[in-house]
Structures are given as C-alpha cells and as structure tokens.
C-alpha positions as a LaTeX table, in Angstrom:
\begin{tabular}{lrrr}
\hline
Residue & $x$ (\AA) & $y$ (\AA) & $z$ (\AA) \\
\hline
Unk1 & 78.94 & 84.27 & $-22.88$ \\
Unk2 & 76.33 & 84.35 & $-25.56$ \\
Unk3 & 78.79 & 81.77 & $-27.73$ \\
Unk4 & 78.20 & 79.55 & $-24.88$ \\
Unk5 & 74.47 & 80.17 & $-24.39$ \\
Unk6 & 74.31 & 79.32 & $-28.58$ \\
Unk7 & 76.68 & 75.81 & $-27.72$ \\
Unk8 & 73.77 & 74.79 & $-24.72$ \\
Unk9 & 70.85 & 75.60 & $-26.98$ \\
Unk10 & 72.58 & 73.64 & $-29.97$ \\
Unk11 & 73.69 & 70.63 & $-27.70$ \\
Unk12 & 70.27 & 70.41 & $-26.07$ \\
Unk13 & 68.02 & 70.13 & $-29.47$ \\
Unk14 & 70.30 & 68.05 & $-30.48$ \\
Unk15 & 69.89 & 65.58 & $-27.70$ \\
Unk16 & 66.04 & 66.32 & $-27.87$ \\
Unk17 & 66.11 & 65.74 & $-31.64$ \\
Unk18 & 68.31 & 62.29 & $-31.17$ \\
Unk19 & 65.14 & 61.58 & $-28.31$ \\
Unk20 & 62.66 & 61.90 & $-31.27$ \\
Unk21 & 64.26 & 60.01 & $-33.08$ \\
Unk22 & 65.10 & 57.17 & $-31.39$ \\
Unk23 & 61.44 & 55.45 & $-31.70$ \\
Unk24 & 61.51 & 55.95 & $-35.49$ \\
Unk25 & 64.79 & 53.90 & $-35.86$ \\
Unk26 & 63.50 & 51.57 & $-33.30$ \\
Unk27 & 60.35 & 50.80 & $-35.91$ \\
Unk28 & 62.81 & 50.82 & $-38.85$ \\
Unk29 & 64.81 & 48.19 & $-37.72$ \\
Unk30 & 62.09 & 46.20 & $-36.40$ \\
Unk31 & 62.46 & 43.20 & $-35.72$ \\
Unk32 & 66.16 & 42.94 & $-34.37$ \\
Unk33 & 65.65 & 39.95 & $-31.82$ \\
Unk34 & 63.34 & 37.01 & $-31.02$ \\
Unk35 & 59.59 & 37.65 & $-31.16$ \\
Unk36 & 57.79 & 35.57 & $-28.46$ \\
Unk37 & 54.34 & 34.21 & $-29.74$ \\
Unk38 & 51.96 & 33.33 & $-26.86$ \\
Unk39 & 49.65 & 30.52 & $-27.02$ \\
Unk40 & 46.98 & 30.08 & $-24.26$ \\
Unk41 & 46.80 & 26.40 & $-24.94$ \\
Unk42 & 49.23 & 23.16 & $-24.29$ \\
Unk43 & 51.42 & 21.92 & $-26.79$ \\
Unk44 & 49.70 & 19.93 & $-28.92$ \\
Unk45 & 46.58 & 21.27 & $-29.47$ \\
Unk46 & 45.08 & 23.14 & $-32.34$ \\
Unk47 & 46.09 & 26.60 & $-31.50$ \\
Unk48 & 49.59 & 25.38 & $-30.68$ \\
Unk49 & 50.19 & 23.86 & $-34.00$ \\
Unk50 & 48.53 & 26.36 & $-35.87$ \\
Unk51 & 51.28 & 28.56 & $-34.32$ \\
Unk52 & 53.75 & 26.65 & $-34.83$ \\
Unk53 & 53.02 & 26.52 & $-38.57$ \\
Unk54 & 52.75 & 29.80 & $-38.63$ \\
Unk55 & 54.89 & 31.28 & $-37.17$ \\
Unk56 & 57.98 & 29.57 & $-38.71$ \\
Unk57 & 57.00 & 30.67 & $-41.67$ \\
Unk58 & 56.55 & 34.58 & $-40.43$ \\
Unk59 & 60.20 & 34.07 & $-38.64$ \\
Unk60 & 60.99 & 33.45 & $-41.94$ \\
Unk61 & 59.63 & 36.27 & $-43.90$ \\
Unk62 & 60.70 & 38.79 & $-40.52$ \\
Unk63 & 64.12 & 37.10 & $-40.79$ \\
Unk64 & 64.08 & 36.83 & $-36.81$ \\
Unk65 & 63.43 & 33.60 & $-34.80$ \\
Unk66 & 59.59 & 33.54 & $-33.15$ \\
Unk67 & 59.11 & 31.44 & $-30.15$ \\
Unk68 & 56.39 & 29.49 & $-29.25$ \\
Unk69 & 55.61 & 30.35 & $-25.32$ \\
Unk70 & 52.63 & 28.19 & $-24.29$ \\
Unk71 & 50.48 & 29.94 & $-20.94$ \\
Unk72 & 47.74 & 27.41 & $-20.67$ \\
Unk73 & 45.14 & 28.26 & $-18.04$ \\
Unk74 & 41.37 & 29.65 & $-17.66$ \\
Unk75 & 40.25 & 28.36 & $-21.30$ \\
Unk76 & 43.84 & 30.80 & $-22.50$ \\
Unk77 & 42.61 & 33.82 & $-20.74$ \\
Unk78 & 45.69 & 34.00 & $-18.79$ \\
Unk79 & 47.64 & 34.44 & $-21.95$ \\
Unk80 & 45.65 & 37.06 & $-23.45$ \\
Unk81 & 45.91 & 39.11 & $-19.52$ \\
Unk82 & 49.32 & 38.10 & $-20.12$ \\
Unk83 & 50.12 & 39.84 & $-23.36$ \\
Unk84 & 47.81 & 42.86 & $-22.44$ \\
Unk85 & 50.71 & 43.35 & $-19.44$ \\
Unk86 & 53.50 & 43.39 & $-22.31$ \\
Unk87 & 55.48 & 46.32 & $-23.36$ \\
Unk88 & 53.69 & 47.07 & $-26.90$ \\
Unk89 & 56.81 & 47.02 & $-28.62$ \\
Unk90 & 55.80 & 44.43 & $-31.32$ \\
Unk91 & 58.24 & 41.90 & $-29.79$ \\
Unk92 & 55.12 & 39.65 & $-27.88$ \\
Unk93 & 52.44 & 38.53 & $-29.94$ \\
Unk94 & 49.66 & 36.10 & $-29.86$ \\
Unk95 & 47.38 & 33.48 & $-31.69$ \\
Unk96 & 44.46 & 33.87 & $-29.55$ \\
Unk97 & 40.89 & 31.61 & $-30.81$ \\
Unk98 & 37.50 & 32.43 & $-30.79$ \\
Unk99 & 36.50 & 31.10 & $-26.74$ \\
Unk100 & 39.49 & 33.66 & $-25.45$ \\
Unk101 & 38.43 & 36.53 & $-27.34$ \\
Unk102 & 34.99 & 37.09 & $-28.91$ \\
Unk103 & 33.04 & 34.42 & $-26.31$ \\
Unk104 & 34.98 & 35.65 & $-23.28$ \\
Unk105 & 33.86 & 39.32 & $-23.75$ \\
Unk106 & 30.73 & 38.18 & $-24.41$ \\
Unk107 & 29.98 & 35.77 & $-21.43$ \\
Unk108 & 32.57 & 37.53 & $-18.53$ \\
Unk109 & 30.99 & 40.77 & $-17.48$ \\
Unk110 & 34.39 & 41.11 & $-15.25$ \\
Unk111 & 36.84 & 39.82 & $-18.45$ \\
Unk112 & 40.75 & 41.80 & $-17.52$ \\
Unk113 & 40.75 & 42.82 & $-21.04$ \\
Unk114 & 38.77 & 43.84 & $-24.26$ \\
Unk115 & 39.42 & 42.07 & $-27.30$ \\
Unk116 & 38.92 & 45.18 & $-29.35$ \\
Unk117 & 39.83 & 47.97 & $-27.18$ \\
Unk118 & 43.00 & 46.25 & $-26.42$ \\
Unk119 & 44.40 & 44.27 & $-29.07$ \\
Unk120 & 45.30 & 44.61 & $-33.05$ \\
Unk121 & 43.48 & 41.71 & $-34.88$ \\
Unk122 & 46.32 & 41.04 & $-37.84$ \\
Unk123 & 44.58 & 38.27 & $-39.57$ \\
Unk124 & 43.00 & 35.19 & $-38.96$ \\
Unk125 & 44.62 & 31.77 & $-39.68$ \\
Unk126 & 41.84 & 29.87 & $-40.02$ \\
Unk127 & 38.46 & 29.25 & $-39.10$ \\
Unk128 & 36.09 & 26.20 & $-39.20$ \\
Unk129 & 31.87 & 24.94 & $-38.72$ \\
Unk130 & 30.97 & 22.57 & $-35.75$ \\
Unk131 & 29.84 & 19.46 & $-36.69$ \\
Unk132 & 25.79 & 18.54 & $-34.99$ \\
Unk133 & 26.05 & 14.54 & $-34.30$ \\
Unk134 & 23.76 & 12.47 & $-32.98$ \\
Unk135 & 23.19 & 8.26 & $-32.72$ \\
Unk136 & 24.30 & 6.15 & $-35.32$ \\
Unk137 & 20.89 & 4.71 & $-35.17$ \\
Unk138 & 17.68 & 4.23 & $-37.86$ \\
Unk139 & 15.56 & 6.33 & $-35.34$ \\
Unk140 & 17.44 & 9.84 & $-36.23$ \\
Unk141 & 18.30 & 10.06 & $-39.54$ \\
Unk142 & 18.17 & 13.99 & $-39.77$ \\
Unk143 & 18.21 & 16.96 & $-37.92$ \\
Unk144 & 14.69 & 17.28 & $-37.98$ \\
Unk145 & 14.25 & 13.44 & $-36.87$ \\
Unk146 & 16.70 & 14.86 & $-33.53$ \\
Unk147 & 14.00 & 17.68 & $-32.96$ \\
Unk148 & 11.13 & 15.86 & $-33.29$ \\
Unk149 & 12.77 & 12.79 & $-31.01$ \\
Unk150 & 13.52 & 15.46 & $-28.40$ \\
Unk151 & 9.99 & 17.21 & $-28.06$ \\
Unk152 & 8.38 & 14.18 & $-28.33$ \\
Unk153 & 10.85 & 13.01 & $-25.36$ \\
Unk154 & 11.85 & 15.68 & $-23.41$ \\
Unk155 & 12.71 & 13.21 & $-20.42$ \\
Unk156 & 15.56 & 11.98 & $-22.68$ \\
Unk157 & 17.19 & 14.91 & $-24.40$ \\
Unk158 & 20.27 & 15.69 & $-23.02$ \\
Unk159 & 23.58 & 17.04 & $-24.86$ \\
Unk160 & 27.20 & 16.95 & $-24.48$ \\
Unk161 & 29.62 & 20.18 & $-23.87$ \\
Unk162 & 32.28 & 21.08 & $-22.69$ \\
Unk163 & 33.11 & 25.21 & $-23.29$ \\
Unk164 & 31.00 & 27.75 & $-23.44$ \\
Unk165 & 31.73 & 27.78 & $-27.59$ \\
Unk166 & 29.56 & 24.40 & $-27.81$ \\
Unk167 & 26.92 & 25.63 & $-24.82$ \\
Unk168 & 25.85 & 28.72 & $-26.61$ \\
Unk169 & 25.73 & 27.16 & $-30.05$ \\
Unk170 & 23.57 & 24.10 & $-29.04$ \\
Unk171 & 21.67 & 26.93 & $-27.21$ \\
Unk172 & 20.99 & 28.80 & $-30.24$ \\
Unk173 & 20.37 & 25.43 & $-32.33$ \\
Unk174 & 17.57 & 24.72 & $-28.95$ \\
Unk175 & 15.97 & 28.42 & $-29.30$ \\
Unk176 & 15.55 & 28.35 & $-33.19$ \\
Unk177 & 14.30 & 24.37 & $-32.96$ \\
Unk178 & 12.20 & 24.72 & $-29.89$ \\
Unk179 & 13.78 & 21.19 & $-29.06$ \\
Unk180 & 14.24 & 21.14 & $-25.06$ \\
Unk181 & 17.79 & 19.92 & $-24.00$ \\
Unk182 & 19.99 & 19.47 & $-21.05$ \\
Unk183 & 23.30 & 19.93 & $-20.64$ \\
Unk184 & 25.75 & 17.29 & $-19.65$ \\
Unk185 & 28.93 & 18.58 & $-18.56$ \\
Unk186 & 32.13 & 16.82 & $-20.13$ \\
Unk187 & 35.81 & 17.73 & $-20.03$ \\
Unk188 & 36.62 & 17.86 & $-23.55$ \\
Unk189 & 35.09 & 17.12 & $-27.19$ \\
Unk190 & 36.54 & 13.72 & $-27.59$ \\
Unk191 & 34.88 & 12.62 & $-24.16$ \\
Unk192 & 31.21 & 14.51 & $-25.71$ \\
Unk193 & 31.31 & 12.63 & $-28.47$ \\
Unk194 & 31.98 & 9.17 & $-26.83$ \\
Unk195 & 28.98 & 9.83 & $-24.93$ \\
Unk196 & 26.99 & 10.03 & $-27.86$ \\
Unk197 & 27.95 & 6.90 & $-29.31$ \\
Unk198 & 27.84 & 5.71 & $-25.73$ \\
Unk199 & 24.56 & 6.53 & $-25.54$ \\
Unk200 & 24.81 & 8.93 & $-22.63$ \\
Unk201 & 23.87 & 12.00 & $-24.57$ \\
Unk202 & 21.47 & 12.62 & $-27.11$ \\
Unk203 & 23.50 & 14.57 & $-29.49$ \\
Unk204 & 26.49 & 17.36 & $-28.65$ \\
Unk205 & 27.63 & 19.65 & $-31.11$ \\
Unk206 & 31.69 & 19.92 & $-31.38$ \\
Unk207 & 34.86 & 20.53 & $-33.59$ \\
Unk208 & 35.88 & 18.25 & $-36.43$ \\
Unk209 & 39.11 & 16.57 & $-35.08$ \\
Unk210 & 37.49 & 14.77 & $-32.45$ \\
Unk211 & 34.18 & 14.13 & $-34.09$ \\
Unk212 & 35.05 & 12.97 & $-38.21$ \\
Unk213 & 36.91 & 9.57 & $-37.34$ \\
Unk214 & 33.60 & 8.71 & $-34.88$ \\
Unk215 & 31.25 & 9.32 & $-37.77$ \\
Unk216 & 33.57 & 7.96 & $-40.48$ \\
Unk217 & 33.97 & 4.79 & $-38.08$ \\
Unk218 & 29.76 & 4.52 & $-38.28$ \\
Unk219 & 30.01 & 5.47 & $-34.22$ \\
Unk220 & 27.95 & 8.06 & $-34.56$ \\
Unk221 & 25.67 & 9.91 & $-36.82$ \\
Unk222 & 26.55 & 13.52 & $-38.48$ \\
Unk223 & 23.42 & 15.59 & $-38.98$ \\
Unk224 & 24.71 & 18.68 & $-40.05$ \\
Unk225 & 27.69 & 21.37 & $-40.03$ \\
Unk226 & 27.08 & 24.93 & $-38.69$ \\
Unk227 & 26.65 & 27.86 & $-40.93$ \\
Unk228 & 25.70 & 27.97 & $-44.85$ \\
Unk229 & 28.22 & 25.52 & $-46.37$ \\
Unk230 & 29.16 & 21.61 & $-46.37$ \\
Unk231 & 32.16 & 20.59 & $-44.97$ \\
Unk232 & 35.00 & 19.47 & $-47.06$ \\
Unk233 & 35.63 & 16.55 & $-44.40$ \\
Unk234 & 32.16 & 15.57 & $-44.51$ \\
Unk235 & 30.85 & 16.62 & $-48.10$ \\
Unk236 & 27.68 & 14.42 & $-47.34$ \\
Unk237 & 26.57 & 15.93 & $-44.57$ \\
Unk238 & 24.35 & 19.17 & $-45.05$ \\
Unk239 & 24.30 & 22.20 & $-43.42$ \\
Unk240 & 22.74 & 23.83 & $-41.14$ \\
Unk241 & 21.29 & 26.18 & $-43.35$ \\
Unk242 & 20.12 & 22.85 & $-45.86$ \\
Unk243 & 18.94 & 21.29 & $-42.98$ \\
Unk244 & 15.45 & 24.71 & $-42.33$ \\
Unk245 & 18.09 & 26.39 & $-39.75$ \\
Unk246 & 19.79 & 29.01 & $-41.05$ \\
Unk247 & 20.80 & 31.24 & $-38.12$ \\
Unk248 & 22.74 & 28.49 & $-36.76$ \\
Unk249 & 26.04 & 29.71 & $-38.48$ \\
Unk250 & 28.56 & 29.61 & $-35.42$ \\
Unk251 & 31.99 & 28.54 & $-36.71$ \\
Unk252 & 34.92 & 29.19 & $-34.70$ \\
Unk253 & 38.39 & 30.76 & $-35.64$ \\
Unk254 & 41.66 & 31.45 & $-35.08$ \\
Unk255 & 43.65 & 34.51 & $-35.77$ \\
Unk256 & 46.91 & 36.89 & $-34.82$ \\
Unk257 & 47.02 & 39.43 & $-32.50$ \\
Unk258 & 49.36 & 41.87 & $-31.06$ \\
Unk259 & 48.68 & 44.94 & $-28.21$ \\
Unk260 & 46.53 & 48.01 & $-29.49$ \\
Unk261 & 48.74 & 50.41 & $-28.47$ \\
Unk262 & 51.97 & 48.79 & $-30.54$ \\
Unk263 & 53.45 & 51.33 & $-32.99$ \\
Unk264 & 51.24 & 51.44 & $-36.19$ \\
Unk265 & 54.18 & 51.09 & $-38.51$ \\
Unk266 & 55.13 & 47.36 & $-36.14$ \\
Unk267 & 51.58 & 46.69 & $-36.38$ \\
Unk268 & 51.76 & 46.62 & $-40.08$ \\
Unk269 & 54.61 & 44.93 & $-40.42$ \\
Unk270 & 53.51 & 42.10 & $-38.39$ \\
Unk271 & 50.36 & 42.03 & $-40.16$ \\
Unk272 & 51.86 & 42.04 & $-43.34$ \\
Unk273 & 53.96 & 39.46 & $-42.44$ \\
Unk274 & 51.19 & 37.28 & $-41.14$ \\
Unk275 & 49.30 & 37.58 & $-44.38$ \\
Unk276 & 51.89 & 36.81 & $-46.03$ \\
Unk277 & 52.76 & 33.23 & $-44.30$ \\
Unk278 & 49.09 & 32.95 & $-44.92$ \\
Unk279 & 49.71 & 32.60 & $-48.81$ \\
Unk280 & 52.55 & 29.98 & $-48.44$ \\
Unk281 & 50.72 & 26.53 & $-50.13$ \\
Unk282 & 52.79 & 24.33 & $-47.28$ \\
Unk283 & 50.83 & 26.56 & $-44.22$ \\
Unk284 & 47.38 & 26.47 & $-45.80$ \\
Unk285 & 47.98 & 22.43 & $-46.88$ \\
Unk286 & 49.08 & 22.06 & $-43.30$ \\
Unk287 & 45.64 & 24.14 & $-42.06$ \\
Unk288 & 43.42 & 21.81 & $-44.29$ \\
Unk289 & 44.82 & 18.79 & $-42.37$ \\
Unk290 & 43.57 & 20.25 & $-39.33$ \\
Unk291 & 40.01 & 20.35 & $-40.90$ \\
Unk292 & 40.03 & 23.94 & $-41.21$ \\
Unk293 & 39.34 & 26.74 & $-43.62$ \\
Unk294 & 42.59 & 28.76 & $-44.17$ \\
Unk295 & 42.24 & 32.87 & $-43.93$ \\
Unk296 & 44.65 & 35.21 & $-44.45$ \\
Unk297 & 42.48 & 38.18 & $-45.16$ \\
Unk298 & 43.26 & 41.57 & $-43.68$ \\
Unk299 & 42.74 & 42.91 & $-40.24$ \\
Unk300 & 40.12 & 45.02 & $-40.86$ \\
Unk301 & 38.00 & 42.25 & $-42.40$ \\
Unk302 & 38.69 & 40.20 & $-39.26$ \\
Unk303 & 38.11 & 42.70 & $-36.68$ \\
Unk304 & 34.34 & 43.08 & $-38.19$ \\
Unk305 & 34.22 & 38.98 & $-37.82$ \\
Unk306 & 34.61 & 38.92 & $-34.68$ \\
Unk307 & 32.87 & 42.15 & $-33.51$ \\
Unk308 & 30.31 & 40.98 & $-34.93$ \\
Unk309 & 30.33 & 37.68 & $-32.71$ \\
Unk310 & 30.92 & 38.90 & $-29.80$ \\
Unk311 & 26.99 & 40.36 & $-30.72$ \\
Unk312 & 25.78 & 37.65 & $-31.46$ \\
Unk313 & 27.22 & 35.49 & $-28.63$ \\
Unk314 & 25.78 & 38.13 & $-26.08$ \\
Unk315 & 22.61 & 37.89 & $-27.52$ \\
Unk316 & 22.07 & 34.58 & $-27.56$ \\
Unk317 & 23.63 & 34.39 & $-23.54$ \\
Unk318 & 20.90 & 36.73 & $-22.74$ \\
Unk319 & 18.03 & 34.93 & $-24.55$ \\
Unk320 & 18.85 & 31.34 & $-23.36$ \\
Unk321 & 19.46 & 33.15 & $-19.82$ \\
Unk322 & 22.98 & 31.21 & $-19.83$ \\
Unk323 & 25.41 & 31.48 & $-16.79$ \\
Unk324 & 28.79 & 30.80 & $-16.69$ \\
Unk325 & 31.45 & 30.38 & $-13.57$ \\
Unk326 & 34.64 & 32.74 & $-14.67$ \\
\hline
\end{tabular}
C-alpha cells in the first residue's frame, strides 16, 4: 500500500514537473514555425516595404520564414487591435508607425489598446522629419515670408492634410508662429502637395516621398524640415530649428513590436534579432532610399521616444482644441 502511495506521489511530480517545464523548452526552441508580421497598411506603402526589408532579413537571422500579413483599415488600428487579440507566444508580431501608436493614444480617448501598456517596443526601423512646403513663387521665399503672408492675409491661409500626424504638426507650427490657418481636408500627401503647387492651399506640411520630386521639379517651394537637422534629401533646405522655430521637431517613425505579455526570454530574442537586421548595410541602404533615417537602437531607448510623443501630441491636441472622428 504505501509502495503504491510512493509510485502516485512520484508519477504525479513528475507530470507536474514535465508541466513546468514545458514553457521553458517552448522559449528554447523558439522559433520552430512561421512568424506572421502584421502590417496595418496596403502593400506598397512605406510600412509594408519597410517590413518586407526587414523582416527577410530577421527570417534570416531566426532561421524561420516571417510572413508579411497586411490588415489595412482605420489609419492600421485594426492591426494593432488585431495583434493585441493574439496568443503572446512570440509567433505574431508587428511594424506598427507613429499615427497607430503614439498619435492614436494621444488623440482617441476610447483607443482598444495602449501602446505601452500593451505592447513590447523592440526597436525602431527608422524614423524621418516632415518637409514644410509652400509656392514655388518670389512672394515666399522663407518660412518667415509664409508667416508674415498668412497674418497679413488671413482670408487666404489655408493648408493641406490629410492624418492627424500632419494636423497636429501644422497645429503646433500655427501656435508657435501665431500664423492663422485652415485646414483643407485631402486624402493623401501626394494629393496635399498638388494642391500647393495647384494653388489651392497655402502650404501643407507632409512626408518626403511624395513631396522631394515636387520641389526638386521647381513645383513647389521647400521652406524647412521639422526638428533640429537638414535633411539629407534636401541638404539646402533648413530646419525648423534654423528657420527661429525650434519646438517644431515632429518627425515620425517606424518601429517593431510584439504583445507585452510575450515571454521575456521571446521578447529578447525577437528584439535581438531585430537589431540585428538593423545593422545589415543592404536594410539600412534600402531605408535611405525611402528618405529615412535608419534606427536600430534598443527598446528601451525607443519606448522613451515615443512615450515621450504621445506627451507631446496630447498637449498640443489640447492647446489647438483639435477634434478628431475615430
């Protein structure tokens, strides 16, 4: 009787210290199938093919194939709901910009998720200043020729936008100016900065894709770049911070995420892994084709980034009394 009771109490902490164990060798042999990587955007677009580039180069390093899932919808909220609903296993992860995360928490009191509370930030990929263009005319020459056109016509300043990435920062650029403005509601940059050289808008402030060729093609002016730096793309152009305005410093970004509550040991590995794609001179050639400043740096460093944005974003929403339609 009491060799049996011994056999039960030896078979069951066995089979509780096999249950124990199990997770551990799960981590170990992470990853031992496909990762899916979820972008919130169509083929095609910037996030997409920063992903792409990417993440071929992490399947690489991982040694397991990653595939590209795009969930386009709500400005790639749905992708980031979409992840948060995952198992946190490590085997979903996502390249998720700056209007999905850090603008989104700052502008949707009713946002499904938290950027912080419920996702890892493993590195950012890249990150990059919005360009301030106006006329390609002999009237506005600089950026404080645009301000002094617009208070001195207030009937006829009007900007371009279409997120809530280029509202708020021409917001900011109108509190710290006192230029008035209105907005003008467009579908994406490329159709903003037609206007401008249409002459249906004033000025807009955008990304570089859409925006370089118009100014290299003397369409339309470039005043300055957001933030404390010149642009590579358009080393002539000053900055913001050249140009008296300082505190205009929005640049936008790109980076890796995966669920908070994925095993830390997963976590790093993924991280690792990102950063280390990050180094590889054919990914950060193939970022500074896109216009954009390759990153790479650790988590840590990015989380503050974009805590720090989401601030700032608020803050500026609140000031400017901004509303926007979820």
């Amino acid at each position: 009787m009491i060799g049996s009771r011994r056999a039960l109490v030896g078979a069951a902490l066995t089979t509780v210290a096999s249950l124990a164990a199990a997770p551990a060798w799960a981590q170990a042999d992470y990853p031992n199938r496909p990762i899916r990587l979820i972008v919130g955007f169509a083929a095609g677009g910037g996030n997409d093919l920063m992903a792409r580039l990417v993440g071929q180069r992490m399947s690489e390093i991982l040694g397991q194939n990653i595939i590209i899932e795009n969930k386009a919808g709500a400005g790639g909220r749905l992708a980031i709901d979409f992840v948060k609903g995952q198992p946190a296993d490590g085997y979903t992860v996502t390249v998720a910009a700056t209007g999905q995360m850090a603008i989104a928490a700052a502008i949707y009191p009713k946002l499904s998720y938290h950027p912080t509370r419920d996702f890892i930030p493993l590195t950012m990929i890249a990150s990059f200043p919005l360009i301030l263009a106006g006329p390609a005319n002999d009237t506005i020459k600089t950026v404080k020729d645009l301000v002094a056109y617009g208070k001195a016509n207030p009937d006829k300043s009007n900007y371009a936008t279409s997120s809530p990435a280029f509202t708020i920062t021409t917001e900011l650029f109108k509190l710290k100016t006192g230029m008035p403005a209105v907005a003008v509601p467009y579908k994406s940059s490329n159709e903003m900065m037609l206007s401008v050289a249409g002459g249906s808008t004033l000025f807009s402030i955008a990304d570089g894709p859409p925006t370089v060729p118009l100014v290299q093609g003397g369409k339309i002016r470039a005043l300055a770049v957001t933030g404390a730096e010149r642009s590579a793309e358009l080393p002539d152009v000053p900055s913001m911070a050249e140009a008296g305005y300082p505190e205009v410093d929005i640049g936008l970004w790109s980076g890796v995420f995966v669920s908070a509550n994925t095993p830390p040991a997963i976590a790093k590995k993924l991280e690792d892994a990102a950063r280390r794609a990050m180094t590889d001179e054919k990914v950060r050639e193939g970022l500074k084709k896109m216009a954009v400043n390759p990153g790479g740096g650790p988590g840590a460093e990015f989380r503050k980034r974009f805590e720090d944005d989401i601030k700032r974003f608020a803050e500026v929403v609140k000031a400017a009394n901004l509303k926007f339609e979820e």
